[in-house]
N, C-alpha and C positions, 0 to 999 in steps of 0.2 A: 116641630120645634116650639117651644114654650119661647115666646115673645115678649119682651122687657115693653113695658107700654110706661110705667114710672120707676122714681127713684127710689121710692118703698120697697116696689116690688124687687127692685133688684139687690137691695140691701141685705132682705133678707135671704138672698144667694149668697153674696157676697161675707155677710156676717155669718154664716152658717156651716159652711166648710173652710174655707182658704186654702185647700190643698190640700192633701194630706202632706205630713213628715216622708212617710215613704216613699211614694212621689217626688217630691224634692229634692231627696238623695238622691236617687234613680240618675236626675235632669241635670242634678249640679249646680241648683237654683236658692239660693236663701229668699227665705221668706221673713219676716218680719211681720209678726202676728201679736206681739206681747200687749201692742196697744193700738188703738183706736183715736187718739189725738194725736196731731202732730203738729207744729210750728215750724213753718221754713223761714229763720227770718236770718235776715242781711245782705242778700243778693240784690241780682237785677231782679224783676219779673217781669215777662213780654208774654201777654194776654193771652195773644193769638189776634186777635180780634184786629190787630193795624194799628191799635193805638200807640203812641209813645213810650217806649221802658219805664218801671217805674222803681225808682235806685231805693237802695236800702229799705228794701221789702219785705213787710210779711202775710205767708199765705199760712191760714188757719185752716187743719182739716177733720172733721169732726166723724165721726159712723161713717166714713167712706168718700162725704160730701165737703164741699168746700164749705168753710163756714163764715171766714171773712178775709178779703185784703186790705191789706193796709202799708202804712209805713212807721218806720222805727219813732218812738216818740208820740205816736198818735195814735195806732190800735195797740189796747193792751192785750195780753197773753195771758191765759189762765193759769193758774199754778199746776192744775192738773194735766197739761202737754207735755207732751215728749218735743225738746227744743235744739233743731238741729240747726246751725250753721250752714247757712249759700253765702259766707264773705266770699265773694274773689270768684260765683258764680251766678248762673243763669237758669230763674227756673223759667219753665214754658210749660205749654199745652201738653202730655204725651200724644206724638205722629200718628199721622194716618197714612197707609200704604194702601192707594189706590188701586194697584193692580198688583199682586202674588198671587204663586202658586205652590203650595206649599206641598203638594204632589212631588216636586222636583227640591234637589240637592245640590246641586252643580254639577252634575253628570254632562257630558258632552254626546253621548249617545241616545238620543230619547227613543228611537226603535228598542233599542237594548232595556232600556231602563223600562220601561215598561212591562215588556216582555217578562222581566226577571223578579223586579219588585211591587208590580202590582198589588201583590197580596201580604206587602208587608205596608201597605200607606195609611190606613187605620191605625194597627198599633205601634206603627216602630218612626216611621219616618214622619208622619205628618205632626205627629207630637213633638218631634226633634225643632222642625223647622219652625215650628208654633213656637216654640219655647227661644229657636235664635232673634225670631220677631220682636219679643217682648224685649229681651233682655237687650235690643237696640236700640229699645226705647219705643218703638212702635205701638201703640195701647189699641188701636182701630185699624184694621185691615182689610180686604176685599181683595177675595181667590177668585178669580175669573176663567176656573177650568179645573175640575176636576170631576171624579169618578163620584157620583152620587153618596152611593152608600157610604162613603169612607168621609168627603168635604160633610156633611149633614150630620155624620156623629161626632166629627172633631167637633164642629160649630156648639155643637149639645155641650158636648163634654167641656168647653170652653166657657160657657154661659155657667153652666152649674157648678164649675170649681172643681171638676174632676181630674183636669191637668192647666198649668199654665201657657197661657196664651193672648195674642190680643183680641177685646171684643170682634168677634168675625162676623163678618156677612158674604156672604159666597152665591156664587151664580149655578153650581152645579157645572156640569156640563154645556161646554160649547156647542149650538145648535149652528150646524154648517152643513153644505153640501158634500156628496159622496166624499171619502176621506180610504188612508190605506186602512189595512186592519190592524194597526198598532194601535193606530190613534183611537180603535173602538171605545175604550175606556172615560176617554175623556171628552169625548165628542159624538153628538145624536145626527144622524141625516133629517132634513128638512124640505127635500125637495120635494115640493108638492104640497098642494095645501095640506093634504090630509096627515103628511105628515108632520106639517111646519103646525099645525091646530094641536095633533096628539101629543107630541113632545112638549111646546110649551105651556098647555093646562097640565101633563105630568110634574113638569117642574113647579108651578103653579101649586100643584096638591102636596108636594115636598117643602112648602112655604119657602121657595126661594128667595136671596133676597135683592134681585136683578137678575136678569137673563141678558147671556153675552150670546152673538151671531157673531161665527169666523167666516172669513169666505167668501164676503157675497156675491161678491163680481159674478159667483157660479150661480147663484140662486136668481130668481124672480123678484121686483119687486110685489108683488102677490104674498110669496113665501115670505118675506121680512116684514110686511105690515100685516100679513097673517097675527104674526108671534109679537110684536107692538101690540095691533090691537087688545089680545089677551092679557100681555103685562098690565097696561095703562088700564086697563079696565079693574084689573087690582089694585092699580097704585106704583105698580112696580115701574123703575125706570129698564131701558137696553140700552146694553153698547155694543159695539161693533168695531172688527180691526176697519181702519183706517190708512194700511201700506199703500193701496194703493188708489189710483183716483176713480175708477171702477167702482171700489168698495164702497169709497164715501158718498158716490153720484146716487149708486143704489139706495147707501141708506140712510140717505137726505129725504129720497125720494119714500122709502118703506116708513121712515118717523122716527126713527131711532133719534134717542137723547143725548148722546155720545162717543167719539171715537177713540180707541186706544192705539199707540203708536204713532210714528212717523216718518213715511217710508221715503228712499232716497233713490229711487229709480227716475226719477227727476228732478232739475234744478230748483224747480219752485213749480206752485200750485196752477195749472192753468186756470185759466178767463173762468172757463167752462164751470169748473170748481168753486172759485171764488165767489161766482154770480149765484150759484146755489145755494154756499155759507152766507151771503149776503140777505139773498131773499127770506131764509130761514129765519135769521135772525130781526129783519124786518119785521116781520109777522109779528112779533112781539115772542115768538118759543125761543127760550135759551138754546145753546149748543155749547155741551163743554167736552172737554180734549184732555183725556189723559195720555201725554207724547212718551215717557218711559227712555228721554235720552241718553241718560246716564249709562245703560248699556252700550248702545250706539257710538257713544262719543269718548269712553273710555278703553274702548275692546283694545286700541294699539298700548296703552298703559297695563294693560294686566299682563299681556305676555311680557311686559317689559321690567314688570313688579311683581313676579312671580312669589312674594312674598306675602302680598295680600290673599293671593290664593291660600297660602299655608297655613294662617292663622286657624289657629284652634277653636278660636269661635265661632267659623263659619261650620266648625262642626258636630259642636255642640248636643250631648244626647243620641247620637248617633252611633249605629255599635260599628265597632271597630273595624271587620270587614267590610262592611257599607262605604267607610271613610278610604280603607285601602283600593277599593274597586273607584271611587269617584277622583282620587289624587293620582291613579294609574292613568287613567282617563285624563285629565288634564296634563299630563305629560307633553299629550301631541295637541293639547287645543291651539288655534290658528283661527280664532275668528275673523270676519268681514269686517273692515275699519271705515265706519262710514263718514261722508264728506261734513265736515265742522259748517263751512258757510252753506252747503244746503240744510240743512237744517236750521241753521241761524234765518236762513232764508225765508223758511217756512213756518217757524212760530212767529216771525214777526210780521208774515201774511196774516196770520190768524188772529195776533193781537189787534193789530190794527182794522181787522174785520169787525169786531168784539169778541172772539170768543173766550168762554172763560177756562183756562189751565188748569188743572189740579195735579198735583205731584204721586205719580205712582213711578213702580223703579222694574215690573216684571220679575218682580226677585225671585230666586231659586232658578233661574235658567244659568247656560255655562259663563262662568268666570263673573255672575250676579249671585255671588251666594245671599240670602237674609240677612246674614249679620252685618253687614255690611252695603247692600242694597240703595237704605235710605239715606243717608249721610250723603254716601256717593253722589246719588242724584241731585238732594236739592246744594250737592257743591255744584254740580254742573249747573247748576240753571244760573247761578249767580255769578262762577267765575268764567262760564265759556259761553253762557247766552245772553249775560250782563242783565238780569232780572234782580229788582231790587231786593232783597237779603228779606223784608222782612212784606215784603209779598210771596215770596219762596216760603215765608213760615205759615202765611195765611194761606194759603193754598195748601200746606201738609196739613190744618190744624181745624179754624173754623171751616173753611172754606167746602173741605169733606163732610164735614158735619152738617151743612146745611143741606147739602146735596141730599143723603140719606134720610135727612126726617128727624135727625136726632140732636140737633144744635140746642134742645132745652135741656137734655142730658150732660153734654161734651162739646168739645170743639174748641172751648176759650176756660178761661181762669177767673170764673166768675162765681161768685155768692153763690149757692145753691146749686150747683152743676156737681157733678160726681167728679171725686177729684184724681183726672187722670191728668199725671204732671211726670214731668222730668228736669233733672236736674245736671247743667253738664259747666266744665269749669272752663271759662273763658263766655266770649259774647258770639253769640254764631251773626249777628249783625255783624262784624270784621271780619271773622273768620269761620264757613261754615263747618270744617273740618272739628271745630271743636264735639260737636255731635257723632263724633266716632264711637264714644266709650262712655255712654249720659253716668256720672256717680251716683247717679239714682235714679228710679223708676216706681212710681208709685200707678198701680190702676186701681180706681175706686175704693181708691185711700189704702192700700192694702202695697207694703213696701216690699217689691223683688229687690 
């Protein structure tokens, strides 16, 4: 994968295709190419960054990059901008979805789905789901599981402009213990050094950009600081599920950076656990947690709102058979509804630990379609886990970006940053529900 290192470098991606027209028709996606200046002025704007809103604002955007903020009365505007109206709206950072799989659709059967469309996630489906990402405002995301060949060329073809999508960074393939043989596609076995070494320098040589461990309760800790060691030695961080307390003991103990999920087969976190997040974080090494609630704590609302499943954007570019096999399929879905106050429980062991939260949604698994995904989630965090509104945006925005290495590219709504912004009507500080349907989505200045 050719690797963005500046803002130069990317520009001249950026400015050099933007799509093709055919493409665009294809996805059902407007692009907005006619110009290169834009002016968002009269809204809120909320940085990312934590700061304060800042009312009747303009954000200036120039070749891709932001080129200045301001406020009405005080920065002027060039005559040569394209001068769009945010009255009565809120621009922001464009989201970062910490944990997708754009492998998956909302199919309820993943034996089956696999089995069937493997060999259509290359051309048909992972473009589909790339494309419902964006258009929900998402501009940054991290697949944490999928089939090599297929995550590594979407990611290419996402960098170069060959389809729309948000900037991706992908794990490849989950490195887990023995698994059935459905799951071969998306998942490497590990057990044993030799092969927890060989898989993760293969991933390594495929320029990954994290390496995810499912499973570990099964593995060794051997096996998981195996695959550490190699990451860290590139630079690369690991995460690891986190369901359960096996998983996390392990891979506290193997070095992993952090955990995805939060599992509810107990009330709260034992001693045992805590004293290990505690030590870790002693030390002075971060540990951050992507918990993925949203699923979790919605699952009794979607059989209940059987209408959020129907919507057409969660299906977005998808051919029509694909969408008929996946809505046949949710007919009988019946998810596991899991406990509200455990989980209340247990992120506020973790806050209270230190640890640091970043908002991913698991999207593309069943009744988590994309489209819909990230809104969901960072609602939940604010109105069932009572997190404050605009740490729920710091954690979708800068808070990912610094994690990955790329906070001087993205992340906030600053001067010289590439301007990936969205624009949605109402203040997701009162109500985060407004970020259902952003009226706008610009990545690297370039308007979906």
């Amino acid at each position: 994968m050719f690797k963005i290192k500046s803002i130069s470098q990317l520009l001249v991606l950026v400015t050099g295709l933007v799509c093709s027209p055919a493409l665009m028709a294809q996805n059902s996606v407007t692009v907005d190419s006619t110009g290169t200046k834009f002016a968002l002025t009269g809204g809120t704007l909320i940085d990312g960054s934590g700061a304060a809103p800042l009312d009747n604002a303009i954000l200036l955007i120039n070749n891709g990059v932001i080129e200045a903020v301001g406020q009405l009365g005080s920065l002027a505007i060039p005559t040569d901008y394209a001068v769009i109206s945010t009255e009565g709206r809120t621009m922001m950072p464009g989201l970062w979805d910490m944990h997708v799989h754009l492998l998956y659709a909302g199919h309820t059967n993943f034996p089956y789905w696999h089995q069937t469309y493997t060999d259509q996630f290359a051309e048909t489906i992972m473009p589909a789901t790339a494309l419902q990402l964006l258009q929900s405002g998402v501009t940054s995301a991290r697949d944490l599981g999928a089939p090599p060949e297929a995550i590594f060329q979407i990611r290419q073809q996402i960098a170069s402009n060959e389809i729309p999508g948000p900037t991706l960074y992908a794990s490849g393939p989950q490195l887990a213990s023995p698994f059935p043989e459905w799951a071969q596609y998306y998942r490497r076995n590990i057990s044993g050094t030799a092969n927890a070494m060989a898989e993760a320098r293969a991933l390594v040589e495929l320029e990954a950009d994290i390496l995810k461990i499912s499973g570990a309760e099964q593995l060794s800790i051997d096996d998981v600081r195996t695959v550490t060691d190699i990451a860290h030695a590139q630079g690369l961080l690991v995460t690891a599920h986190g369901r359960t307390d096996a998983e996390i003991e392990i891979g506290l103990a193997g070095n992993i950076d952090e955990f995805q999920h939060i599992g509810a087969a107990s009330d709260e976190f034992p001693d045992s656990v805590m004293s290990l997040i505690r030590a870790r974080l002693a030390s002075g090494n971060e540990l951050y947690w992507t918990p993925t609630v949203g699923i979790q704590l919605r699952a009794g609302r979607a059989i209940e709102d059987l209408e959020l499943l129907d919507d057409p954007e969660n299906y977005l570019g998808l051919p029509q058979a694909i969408i008929e096999d996946i809505q046949t399929a949710l007919q009988s879905y019946n998810p596991r509804v899991t406990s509200i106050d455990t989980v209340k429980r247990k992120i506020t062991q973790l806050q209270e630990a230190g640890v640091t939260l970043l908002v991913g949604t698991d999207g593309g698994l069943s009744g988590n379609p994309h489209a819909q995904a990230m809104w969901q989630e960072m609602l939940t965090w604010v109105n069932v886990l009572g997190i404050d509104p605009m740490q729920t945006i710091y954690a979708a925005t800068a808070l990912p970006a610094q994690l990955m290495g790329v906070d001087d590219l993205v992340g906030t709504l600053t001067a010289g940053k590439l301007a990936d912004v969205i624009v949605v009507h109402g203040n997701p500080l009162q109500n985060m529900s407004v970020l259902q349907d952003p009226e706008m989505v610009f990545k690297h200045g370039v308007r979906f």
